[in-house]
C-alpha positions, 0 to 999 in steps of 0.5 A: 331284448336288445339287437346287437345294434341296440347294444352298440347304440347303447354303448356309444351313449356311454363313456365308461362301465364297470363291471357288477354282480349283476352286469355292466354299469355305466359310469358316464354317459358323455361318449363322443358321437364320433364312435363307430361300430369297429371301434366300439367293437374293438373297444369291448373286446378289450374290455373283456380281455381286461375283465377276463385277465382281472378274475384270471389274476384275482387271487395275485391281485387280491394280495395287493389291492384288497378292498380297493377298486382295481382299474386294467388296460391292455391286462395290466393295473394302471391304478387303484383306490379305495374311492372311486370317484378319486381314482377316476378323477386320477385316471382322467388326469393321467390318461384322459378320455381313454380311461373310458376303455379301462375295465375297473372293478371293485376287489374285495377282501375275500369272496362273498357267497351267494345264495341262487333260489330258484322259483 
């Protein structure tokens, strides 16, 4: 288990993360070493601001942007697409390194069920 240092060290490592099923994935690993703990701090409270207001707003989202991936900042859609890569590339070109405190998350069409088996 990871020390809250830990955590902030690993996430200094990284640039950018999407939220999965099974927790955050990084998508860059190119963060400026620059960052200290106050602003990845601040950074990640916006994140999960941004994550809480996307599945908040799903269902309305839903209407718009199924089977898209849906980037948020500051809980507004700043872009979306179908490929990832093609929406990064997007976002990079109109925001620059801050699309790495963008929360981005992948809407499907309706949810899929999942099965828990305990052992």
């Amino acid at each position: 288990m990871l020390s809250s240092k830990g955590i902030v060290e690993a996430i200094a490592s990284t640039e950018m993360f999407i939220t999965a099923p099974h927790g955050i994935l990084p998508v860059t690993n190119m963060a400026p070493p620059h960052l200290d703990f106050e602003t990845i701090r601040s950074s990640l409270k916006q994140f999960q601001r941004d994550t809480g207001w996307f599945y908040a707003n799903r269902e309305t989202l839903r209407k718009r942007y199924a089977n898209k991936f849906v980037a948020v900042y500051q809980q507004k859609v700043v872009g979306s697409g179908a490929d990832l890569e093609k929406l990064i590339a997007h976002l990079r070109g109109e925001y620059g390194n801050a699309v790495g405190h963008f929360a981005i998350e992948y809407l499907p069409d309706k949810d899929i069920p999942m099965i828990l088996a305990a052992a």
